[in-house]
C-alpha distance (Angstrom), angle and dihedral (degrees) to the residues before:
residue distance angle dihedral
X1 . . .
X2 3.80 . .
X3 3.87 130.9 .
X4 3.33 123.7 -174.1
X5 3.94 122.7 -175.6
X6 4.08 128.3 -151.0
X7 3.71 131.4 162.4
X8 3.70 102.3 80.6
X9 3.46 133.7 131.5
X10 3.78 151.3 108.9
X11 4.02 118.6 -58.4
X12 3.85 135.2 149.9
X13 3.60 128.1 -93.6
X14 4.16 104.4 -84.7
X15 3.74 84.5 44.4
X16 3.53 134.7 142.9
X17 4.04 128.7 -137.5
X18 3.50 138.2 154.3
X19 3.74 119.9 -155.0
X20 4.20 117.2 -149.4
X21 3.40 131.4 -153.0
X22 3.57 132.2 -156.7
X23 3.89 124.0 -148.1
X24 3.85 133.2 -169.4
X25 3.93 120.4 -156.0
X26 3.62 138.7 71.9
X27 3.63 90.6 -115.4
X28 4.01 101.2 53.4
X29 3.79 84.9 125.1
X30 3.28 103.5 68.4
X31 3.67 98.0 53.7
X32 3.69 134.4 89.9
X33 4.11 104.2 -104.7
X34 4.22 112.1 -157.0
X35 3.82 141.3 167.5
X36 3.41 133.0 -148.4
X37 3.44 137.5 171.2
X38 3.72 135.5 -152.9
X39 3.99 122.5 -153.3
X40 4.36 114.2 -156.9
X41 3.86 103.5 -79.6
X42 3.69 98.6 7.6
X43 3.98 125.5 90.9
X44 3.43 128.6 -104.8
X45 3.94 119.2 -84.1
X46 3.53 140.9 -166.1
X47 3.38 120.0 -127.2
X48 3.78 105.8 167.0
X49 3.70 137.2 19.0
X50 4.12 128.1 -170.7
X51 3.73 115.2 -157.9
X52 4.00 142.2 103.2
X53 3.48 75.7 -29.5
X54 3.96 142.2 10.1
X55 3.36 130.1 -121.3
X56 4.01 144.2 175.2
X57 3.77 143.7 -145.1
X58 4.16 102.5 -113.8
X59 3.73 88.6 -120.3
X60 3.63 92.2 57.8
X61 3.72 98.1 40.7
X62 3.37 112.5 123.7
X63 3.88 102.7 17.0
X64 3.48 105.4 55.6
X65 3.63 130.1 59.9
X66 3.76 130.0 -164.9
X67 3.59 115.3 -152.5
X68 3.86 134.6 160.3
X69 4.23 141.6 -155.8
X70 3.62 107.0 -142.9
X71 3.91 89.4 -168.6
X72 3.59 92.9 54.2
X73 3.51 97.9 39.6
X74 3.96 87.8 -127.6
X75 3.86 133.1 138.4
X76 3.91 120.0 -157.9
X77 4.28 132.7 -155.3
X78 3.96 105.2 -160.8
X79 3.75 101.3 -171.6
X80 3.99 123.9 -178.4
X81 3.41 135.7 -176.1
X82 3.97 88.5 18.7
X83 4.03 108.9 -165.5
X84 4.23 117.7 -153.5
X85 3.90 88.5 -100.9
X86 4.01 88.4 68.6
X87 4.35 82.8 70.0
X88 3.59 107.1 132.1
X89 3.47 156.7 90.5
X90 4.30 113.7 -75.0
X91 3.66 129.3 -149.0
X92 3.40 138.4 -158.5
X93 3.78 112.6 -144.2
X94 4.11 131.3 -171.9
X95 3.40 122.5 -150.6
X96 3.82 130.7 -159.7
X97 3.48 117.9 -176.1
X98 4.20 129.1 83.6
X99 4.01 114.5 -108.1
X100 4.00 94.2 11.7
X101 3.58 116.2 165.5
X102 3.65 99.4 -103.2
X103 4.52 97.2 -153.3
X104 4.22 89.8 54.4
X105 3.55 120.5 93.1
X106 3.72 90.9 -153.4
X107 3.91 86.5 66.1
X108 3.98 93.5 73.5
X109 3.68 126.6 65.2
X110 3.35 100.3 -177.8
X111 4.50 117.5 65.9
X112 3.87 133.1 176.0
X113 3.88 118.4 -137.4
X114 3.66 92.1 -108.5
X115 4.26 144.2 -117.7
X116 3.12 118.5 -109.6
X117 4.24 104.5 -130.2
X118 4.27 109.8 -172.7
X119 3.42 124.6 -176.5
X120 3.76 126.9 -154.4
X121 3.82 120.0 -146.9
């Protein structure tokens, strides 16, 4: 399995952006889909997960919406109003297994190399 991310760059605070992400595999659909993001110095958090069900960091809840195209094997991060605390680089993660705890990065097997997403204030 492959995941590539695009959709990163550098807006102001308000800003819009949508972050993409690439799968390879026939059976993309089956698996959870996530994103996380890591800041310098800070771990690496989830902030949205796609599966049997969807569900959102409470920071994030509200302005960011996870969202994914089976057919093109493609998961998506809309994110509005973006604030300078949402600075750093996003990944797309794939997760395997059934009942995974969706917010751990030790759930997914499977990560992208990451897009860098900075936000001006």
């Amino acid at each position: 399995v492959q995941l590539v991310e695009s959709g990163g760059g550098l807006v102001q605070a308000g800003e819009s952006l949508r972050l993409a992400c690439a799968a390879s595999g026939s059976t993309y659909s089956r698996y959870v889909m996530a994103w996380f993001r890591q800041a310098p110095g800070k771990d690496r958090e989830c902030v949205a997960a796609s599966g049997g069900t969807t569900n959102y960091a409470d920071l994030v809840k509200g302005r960011f919406t996870i969202s994914r195209d089976n057919a093109q094997n493609t998961v998506y991060l809309q994110m509005k109003n973006l604030k300078p605390e949402a600075t750093a680089t996003y990944y797309c993660a794939l997760g395997l297994g059934y009942g995974l705890t969706w917010s751990l990065a030790r759930s997914y097997e499977y990560w992208g190399q990451g897009t860098q997403v900075t936000v001006s204030s």
